[in-house]
C-alpha positions in Angstrom: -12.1 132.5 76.9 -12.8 129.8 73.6 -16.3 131.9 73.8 -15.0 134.9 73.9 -13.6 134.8 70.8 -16.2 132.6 69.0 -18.5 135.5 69.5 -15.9 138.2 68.6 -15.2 136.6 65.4 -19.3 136.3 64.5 -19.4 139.6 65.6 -16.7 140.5 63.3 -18.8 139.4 60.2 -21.3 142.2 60.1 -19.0 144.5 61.2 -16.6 143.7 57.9 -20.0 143.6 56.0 -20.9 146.9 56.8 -17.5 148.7 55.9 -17.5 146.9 52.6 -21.0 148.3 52.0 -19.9 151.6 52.4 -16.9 151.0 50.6 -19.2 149.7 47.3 -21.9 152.7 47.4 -19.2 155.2 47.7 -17.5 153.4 45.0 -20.3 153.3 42.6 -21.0 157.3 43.7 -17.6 158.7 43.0 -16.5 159.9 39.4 -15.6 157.7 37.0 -16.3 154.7 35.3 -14.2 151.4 35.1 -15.6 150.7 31.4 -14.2 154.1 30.1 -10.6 153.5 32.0 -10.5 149.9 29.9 -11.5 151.1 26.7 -9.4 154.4 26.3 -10.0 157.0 24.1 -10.5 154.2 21.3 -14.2 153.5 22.9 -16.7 154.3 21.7 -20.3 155.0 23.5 -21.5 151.4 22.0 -18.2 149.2 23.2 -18.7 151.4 26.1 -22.9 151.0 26.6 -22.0 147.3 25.7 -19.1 146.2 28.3 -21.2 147.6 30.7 -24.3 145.5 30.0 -21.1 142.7 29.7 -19.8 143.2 33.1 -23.4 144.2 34.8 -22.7 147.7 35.4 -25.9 148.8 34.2 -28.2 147.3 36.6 -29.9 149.3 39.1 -27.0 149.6 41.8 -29.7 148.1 44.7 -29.3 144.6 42.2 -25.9 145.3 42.1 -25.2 145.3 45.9 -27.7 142.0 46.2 -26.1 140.7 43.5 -22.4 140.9 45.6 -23.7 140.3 49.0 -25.2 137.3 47.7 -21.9 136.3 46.6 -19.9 137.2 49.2 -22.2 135.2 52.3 -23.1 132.2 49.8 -20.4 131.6 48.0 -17.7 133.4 49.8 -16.9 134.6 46.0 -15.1 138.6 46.2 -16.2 138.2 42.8 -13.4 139.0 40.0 -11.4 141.9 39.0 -12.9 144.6 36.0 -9.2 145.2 35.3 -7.6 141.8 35.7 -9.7 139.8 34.6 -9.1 137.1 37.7 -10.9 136.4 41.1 -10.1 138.8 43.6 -8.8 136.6 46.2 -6.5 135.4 43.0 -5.6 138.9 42.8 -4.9 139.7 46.1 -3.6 136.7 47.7 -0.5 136.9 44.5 0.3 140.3 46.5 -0.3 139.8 50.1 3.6 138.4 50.7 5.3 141.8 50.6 2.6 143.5 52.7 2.7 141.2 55.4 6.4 141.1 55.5 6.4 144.9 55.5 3.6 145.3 57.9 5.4 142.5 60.3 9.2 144.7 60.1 7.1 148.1 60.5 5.2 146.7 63.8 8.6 144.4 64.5 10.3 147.9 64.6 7.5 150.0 66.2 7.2 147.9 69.3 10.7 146.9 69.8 12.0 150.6 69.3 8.9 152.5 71.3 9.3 150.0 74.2 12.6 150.3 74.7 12.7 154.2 74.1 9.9 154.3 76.4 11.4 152.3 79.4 14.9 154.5 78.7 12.8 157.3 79.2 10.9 156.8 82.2 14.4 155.2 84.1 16.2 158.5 83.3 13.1 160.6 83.7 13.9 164.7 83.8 17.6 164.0 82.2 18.6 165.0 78.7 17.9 161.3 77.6 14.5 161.7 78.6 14.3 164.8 76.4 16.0 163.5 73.7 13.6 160.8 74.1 10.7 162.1 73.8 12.0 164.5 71.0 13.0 161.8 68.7 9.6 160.3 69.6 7.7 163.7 68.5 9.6 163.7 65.1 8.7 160.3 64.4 4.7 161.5 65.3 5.3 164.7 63.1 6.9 163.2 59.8 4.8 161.8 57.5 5.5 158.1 55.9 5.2 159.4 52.4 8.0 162.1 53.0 10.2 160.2 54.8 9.9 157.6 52.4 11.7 159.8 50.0 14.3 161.0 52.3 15.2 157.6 52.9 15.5 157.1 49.5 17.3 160.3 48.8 19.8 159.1 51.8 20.5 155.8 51.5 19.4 154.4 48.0 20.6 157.6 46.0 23.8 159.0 47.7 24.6 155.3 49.8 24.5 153.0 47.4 23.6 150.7 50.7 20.2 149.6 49.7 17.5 149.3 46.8 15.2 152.3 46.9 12.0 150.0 44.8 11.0 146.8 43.9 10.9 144.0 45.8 13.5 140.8 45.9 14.0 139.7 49.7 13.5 141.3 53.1 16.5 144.0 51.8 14.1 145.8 49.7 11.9 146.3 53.2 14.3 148.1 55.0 13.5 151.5 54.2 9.5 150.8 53.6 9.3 149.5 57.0 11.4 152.0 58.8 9.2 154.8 56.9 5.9 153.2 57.8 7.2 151.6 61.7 8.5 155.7 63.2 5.9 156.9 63.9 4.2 154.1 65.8 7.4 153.8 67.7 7.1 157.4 68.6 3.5 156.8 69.9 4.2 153.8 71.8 7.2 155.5 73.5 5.1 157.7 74.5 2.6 155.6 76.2 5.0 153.3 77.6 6.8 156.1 79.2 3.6 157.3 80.5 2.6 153.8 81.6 5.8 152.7 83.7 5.9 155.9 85.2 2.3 155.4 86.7 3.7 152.2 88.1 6.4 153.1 89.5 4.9 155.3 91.8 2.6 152.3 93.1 3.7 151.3 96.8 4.5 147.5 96.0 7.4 149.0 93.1 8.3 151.1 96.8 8.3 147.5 98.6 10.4 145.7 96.0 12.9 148.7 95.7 12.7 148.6 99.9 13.8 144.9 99.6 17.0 145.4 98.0 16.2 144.1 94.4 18.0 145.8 91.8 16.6 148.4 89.6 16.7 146.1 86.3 14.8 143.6 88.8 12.3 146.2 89.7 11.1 147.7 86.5 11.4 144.4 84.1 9.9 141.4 86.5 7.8 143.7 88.4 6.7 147.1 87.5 6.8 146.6 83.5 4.0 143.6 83.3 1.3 146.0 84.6 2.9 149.3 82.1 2.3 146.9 79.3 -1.6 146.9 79.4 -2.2 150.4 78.2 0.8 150.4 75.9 -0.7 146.9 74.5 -3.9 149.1 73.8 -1.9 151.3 72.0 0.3 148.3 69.9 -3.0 147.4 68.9 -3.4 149.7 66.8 -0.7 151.2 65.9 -0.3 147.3 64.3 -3.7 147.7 62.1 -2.4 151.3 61.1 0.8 150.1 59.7 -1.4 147.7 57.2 -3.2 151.2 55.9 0.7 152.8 55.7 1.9 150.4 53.8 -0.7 150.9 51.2 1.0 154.2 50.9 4.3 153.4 51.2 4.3 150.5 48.8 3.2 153.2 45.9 6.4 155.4 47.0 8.9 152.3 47.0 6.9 150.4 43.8 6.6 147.3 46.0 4.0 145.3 44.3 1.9 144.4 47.2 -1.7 144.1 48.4 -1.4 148.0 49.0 -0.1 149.0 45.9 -3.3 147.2 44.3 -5.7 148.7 46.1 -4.2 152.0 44.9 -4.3 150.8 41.3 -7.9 149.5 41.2 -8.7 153.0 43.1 -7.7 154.7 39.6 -9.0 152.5 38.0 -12.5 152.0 39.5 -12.2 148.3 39.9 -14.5 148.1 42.4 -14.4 144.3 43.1 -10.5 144.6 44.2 -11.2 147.7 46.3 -14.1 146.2 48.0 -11.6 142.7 48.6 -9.3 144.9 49.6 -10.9 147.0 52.2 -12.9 143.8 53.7 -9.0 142.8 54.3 -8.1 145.4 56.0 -10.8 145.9 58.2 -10.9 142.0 59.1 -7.4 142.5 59.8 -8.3 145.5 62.6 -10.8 143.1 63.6 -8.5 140.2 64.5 -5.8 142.6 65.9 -8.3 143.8 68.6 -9.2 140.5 69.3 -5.3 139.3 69.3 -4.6 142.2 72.0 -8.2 141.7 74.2 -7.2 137.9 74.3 -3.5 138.9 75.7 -4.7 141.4 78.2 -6.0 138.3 80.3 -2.4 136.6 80.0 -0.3 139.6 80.9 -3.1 140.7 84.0 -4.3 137.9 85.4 -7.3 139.8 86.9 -8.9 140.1 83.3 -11.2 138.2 83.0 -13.9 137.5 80.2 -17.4 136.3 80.5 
């Protein structure tokens, strides 16, 4: 197992490499130009033609990705922001708090809602709690995070009065964020888990423990649900890496000044050092959540087994 994941993590370097490659020619290629954001109307093409030659801008852009890469595997430097003025890491690890607390309550909320729904669903399978179920479960799929942010605002911040509808002070200003960004992931895993423990519970041993007297709690939960949770653990996988790339979204809607909300900022911005930090951190952060969920497959099935 221990070299397993020593060779998924090396793996995991190129990989991270590669989409922050992309990430900096398609930033270079899109319109715009980071100098012109900073300087305003008040520049003109000199301060302009200058900064550039200042911040290294000019250079051919194969000089400029050698230039970074260098950086990044020798020095492990992001580099530092066009905007801020600071290290990127600086930058990024003064906002990484409220996204991780938000990601955490949206994948807190997404697994503990979708599993539950899910088993609920599949006990009282062809009743009007399984269609209600699986109804609830289709809205959550169907509503986008953006739009329900609002309505949650609308609801609860705006006609309430029960909690904040921006900013961030404490896990009260996550409420809403989290429940916008964590419904539909709950839908999806309902889904699966549903799907999932009703596969097992056709299995003859679930038919030999049911035989044996053992309760129906007894049945699904010590029995049948250990072997539904392998595909729906797929499935929390990543639903878990898609909250982080929600909450980029939903931290613009609620004004949370997180990691997300930066990356959206330095987007309009062009600051292409935070947006290349920034997407390197999410896509580790898919990387490591694969790895999290291949590493607990062997602990809930014990005939997984890694070479």
């Amino acid at each position: 197992m221990i070299r397993y994941v020593i060779v998924r993590l090396l793996v995991a370097i190129p990989v991270v490499l590669i989409v922050a490659s992309l990430v900096f020619v398609l930033g270079r290629v899109m319109p715009g130009d980071p100098v012109a954001v900073m300087l305003g109307d008040q520049g003109t093409p000199e301060d302009i033609a200058r900064l550039r030659q200042t911040l290294g801008l000019d250079d051919p852009l194969p000089t400029q990705y050698l230039r970074w890469l260098r950086q990044a595997l020798l020095q492990l430097d992001l580099g530092d922001s066009i905007y801020l003025k600071r290290p990127v890491v600086q930058a990024l690890a003064e906002r990484i708090a409220p996204t991780f607390m938000l990601t955490a309550l949206g994948a807190g909320l997404a697994i503990a809602g979708g599993v539950s729904l899910g088993v609920t669903s599949a006990v009282h399978r062809n009743t009007w709690v399984d269609r209600v179920v699986m109804v609830l479960a289709l809205l959550g799929l169907s509503i986008p995070s953006f739009w329900l942010g609002l309505a949650l605002i609308l609801i609860f911040a705006v006609w309430l009065h029960v909690l904040p509808s921006s900013g961030y002070d404490g896990v009260r200003y996550l409420l809403l964020p989290a429940v916008a960004i964590g419904l539909s992931g709950m839908g999806i895993i309902a889904r699966m888990a549903r799907s999932s423990l009703l596969d097992v519970l056709r299995q003859p041993y679930v038919q030999t423990a049911r035989g044996k007297g053992l309760t129906n709690r007894t049945v699904i939960w010590r029995h049948a649900m250990r072997n539904a949770l392998v595909p729906t653990l797929t499935v929390v996988g990543l639903i878990v890496t898609s909250l982080a790339g929600g909450a980029i979204v939903v931290e613009s809607v609620f004004a949370i000044p997180g990691a997300g909300r930066l990356i959206i900022q330095s987007v309009a911005r062009r600051d292409y050092p935070v947006i290349q930090g920034g997407v390197m951190f999410v896509a580790l952060l898919y990387v490591l959540a694969n790895l999290i969920v291949d590493v607990l497959y062997a602990y809930i099935d014990p005939r997984v087994r890694y070479a």
